[in-house]
C-alpha positions as CSV (number, residue, x, y, z in Angstrom):
1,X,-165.7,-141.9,-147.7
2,X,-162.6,-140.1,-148.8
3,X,-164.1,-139.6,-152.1
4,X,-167.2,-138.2,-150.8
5,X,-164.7,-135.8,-148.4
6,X,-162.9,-134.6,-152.0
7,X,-166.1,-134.3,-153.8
8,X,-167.6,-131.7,-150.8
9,X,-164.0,-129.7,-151.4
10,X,-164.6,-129.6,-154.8
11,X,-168.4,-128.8,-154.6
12,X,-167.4,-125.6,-152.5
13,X,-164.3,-124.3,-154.8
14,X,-166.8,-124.5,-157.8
15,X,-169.5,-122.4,-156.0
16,X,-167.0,-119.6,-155.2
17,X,-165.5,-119.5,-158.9
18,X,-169.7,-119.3,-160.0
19,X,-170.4,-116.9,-157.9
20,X,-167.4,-114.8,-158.4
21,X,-167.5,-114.8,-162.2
22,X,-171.9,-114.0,-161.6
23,X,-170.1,-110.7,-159.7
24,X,-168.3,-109.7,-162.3
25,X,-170.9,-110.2,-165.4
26,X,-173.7,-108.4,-163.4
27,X,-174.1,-105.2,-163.6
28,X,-174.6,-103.6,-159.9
29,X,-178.4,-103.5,-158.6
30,X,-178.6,-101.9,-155.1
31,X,-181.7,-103.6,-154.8
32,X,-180.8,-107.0,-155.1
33,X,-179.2,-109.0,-152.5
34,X,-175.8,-111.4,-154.0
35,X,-173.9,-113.6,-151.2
36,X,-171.4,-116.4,-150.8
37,X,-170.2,-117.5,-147.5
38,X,-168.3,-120.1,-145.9
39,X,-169.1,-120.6,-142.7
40,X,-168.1,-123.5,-139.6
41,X,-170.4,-125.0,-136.7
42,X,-171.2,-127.8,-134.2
43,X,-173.9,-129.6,-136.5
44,X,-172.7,-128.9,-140.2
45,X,-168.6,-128.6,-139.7
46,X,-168.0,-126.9,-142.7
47,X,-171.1,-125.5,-144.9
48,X,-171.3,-122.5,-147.8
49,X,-174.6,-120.9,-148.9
50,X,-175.4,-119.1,-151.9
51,X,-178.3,-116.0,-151.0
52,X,-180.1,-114.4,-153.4
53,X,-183.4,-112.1,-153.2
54,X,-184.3,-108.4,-152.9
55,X,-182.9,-106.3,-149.4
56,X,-185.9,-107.5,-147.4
57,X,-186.2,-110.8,-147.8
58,X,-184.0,-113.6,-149.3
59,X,-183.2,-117.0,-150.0
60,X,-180.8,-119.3,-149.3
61,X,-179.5,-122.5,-150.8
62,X,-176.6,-124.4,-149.1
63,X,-174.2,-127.6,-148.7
64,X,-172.3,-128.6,-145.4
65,X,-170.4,-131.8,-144.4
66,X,-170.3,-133.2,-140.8
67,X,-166.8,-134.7,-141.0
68,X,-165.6,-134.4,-137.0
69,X,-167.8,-137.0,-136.1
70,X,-167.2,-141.4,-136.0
71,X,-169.0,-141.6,-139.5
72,X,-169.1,-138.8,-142.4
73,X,-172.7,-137.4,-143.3
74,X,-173.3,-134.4,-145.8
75,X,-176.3,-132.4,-146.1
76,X,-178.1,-129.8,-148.0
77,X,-181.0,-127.6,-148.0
78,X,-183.1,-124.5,-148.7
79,X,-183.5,-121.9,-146.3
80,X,-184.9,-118.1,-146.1
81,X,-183.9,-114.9,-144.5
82,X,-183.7,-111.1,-143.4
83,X,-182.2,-108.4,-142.3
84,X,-183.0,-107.2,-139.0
85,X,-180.4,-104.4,-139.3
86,X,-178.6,-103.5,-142.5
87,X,-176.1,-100.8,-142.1
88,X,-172.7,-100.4,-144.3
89,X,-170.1,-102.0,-142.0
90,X,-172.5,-104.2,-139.9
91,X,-175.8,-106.1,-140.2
92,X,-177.7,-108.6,-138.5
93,X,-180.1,-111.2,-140.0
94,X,-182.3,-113.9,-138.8
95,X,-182.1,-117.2,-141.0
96,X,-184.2,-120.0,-140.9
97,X,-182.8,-123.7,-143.0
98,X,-183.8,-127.0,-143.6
99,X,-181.7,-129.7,-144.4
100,X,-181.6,-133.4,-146.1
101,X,-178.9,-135.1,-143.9
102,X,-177.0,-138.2,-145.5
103,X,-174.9,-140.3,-143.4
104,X,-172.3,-143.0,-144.3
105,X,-173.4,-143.4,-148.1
106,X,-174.2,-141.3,-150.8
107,X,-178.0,-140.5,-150.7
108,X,-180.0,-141.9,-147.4
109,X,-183.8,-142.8,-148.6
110,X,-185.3,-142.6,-144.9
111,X,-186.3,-139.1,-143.5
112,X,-183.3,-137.5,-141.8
113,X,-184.3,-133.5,-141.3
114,X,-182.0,-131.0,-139.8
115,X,-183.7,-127.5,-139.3
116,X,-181.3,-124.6,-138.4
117,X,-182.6,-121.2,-137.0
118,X,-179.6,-118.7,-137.0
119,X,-179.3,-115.2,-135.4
120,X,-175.7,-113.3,-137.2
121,X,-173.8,-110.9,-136.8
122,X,-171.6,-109.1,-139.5
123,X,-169.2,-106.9,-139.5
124,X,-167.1,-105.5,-142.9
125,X,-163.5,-106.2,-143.4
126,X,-162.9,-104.9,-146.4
127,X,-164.6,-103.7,-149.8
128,X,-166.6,-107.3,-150.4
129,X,-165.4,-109.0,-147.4
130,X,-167.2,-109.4,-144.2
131,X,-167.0,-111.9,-140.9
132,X,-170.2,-113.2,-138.7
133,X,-171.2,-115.4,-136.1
134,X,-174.0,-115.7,-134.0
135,X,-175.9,-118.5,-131.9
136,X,-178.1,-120.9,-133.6
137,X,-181.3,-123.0,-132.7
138,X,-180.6,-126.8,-134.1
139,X,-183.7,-129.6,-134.5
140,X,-182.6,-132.8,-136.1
141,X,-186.2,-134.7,-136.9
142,X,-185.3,-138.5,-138.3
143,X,-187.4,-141.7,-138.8
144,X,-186.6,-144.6,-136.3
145,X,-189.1,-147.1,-137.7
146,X,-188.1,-149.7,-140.0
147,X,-188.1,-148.8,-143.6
148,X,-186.1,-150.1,-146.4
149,X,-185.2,-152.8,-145.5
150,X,-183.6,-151.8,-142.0
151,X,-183.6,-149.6,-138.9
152,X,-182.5,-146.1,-139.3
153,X,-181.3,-144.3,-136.2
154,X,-179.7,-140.6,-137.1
155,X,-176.2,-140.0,-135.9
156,X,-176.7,-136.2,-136.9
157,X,-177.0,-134.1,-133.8
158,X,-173.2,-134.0,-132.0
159,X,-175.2,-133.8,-128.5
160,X,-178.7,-132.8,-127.0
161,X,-180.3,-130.6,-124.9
162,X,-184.0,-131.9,-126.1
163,X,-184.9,-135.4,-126.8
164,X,-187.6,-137.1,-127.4
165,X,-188.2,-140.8,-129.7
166,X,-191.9,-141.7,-130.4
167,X,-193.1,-144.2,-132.8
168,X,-191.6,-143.1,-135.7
169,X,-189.6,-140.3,-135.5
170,X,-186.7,-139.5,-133.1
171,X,-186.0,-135.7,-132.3
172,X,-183.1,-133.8,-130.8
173,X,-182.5,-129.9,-130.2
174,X,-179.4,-128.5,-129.1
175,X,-178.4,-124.5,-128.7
176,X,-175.0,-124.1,-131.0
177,X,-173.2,-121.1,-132.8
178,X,-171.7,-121.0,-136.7
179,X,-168.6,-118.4,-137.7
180,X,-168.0,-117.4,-141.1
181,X,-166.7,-115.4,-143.5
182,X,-168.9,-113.7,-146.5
183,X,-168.2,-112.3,-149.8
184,X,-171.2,-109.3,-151.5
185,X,-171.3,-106.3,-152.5
């Protein structure tokens, strides 16, 4: 697992030195929407997200770790957004993700969904620097029939507020927050 741990660290360095060298090889659009954050929560520990699109509308592509927990699971998905409120020092933006969680190995075959709905904040720091936060809206979906050879039962969600298990798939919702800290222009 420690590999796996170095290999996340490594994944996330090599996203900021793309995206920085994209910033500096593009010329500037005002129309088009360029972001890198790095952001912590309850469910994904430590995650960064690449966002692309025009103002309106974007979308999102990002990586995360669960590392705080008994066993180490990694995850990544697709997601869209929008701005709510754009402004020059602030902005708010509703997100909505969906995740392929992995947990003690390197790829898990059974279905093991974590869907994210995220309400943030922003505020400007500096010239390409901003901080945000904001409360988010957790599902984790995962099969609990046999499959594979074995019983899968997802260790994903660090506690619930909603559970239910039917035949096949086990779900669990919980209310949680995310901080961060994002690089644009």
């Amino acid at each position: 697992m420690k590999t796996f741990k170095q290999l996340s660290v490594l994944m996330l360095l090599l996203l900021i030195s793309l995206y920085g060298s994209a910033q500096t090889a593009q010329p500037e659009n005002k129309s088009l929407y360029k972001v890198f954050e790095m952001s912590v929560g309850e469910g994904l520990n430590l995650q960064a997200a690449a966002k692309v699109g025009i103002r309106p509308v974007y979308g999102i592509f990002g990586i995360g770790t669960q590392f705080l927990s008994t066993d180490y699971k990694w995850a990544f998905g697709l997601g869209i957004g929008t701005h709510l409120m754009k402004q020059e020092k602030q902005s708010m933006n509703l997100e909505y993700m969906i995740y392929h969680v992995t947990q003690n190995e390197i790829w898990t075959d059974n279905f093991n969904n974590y869907q994210q709905v995220k309400l943030l904040y922003s505020k400007r720091i500096g010239k390409i620097i901003s901080v945000f936060g904001g409360p988010t809206v957790n599902l984790n979906i995962a099969e609990n029939k046999e499959s594979f050879g074995h019983t899968f039962e997802s260790t994903f969600a660090p506690y619930d507020m909603y559970s239910h298990v039917g035949g096949n798939h086990t779900a669990k919702g919980w209310i949680g927050f995310t901080l961060g800290i994002r690089f644009d222009k």
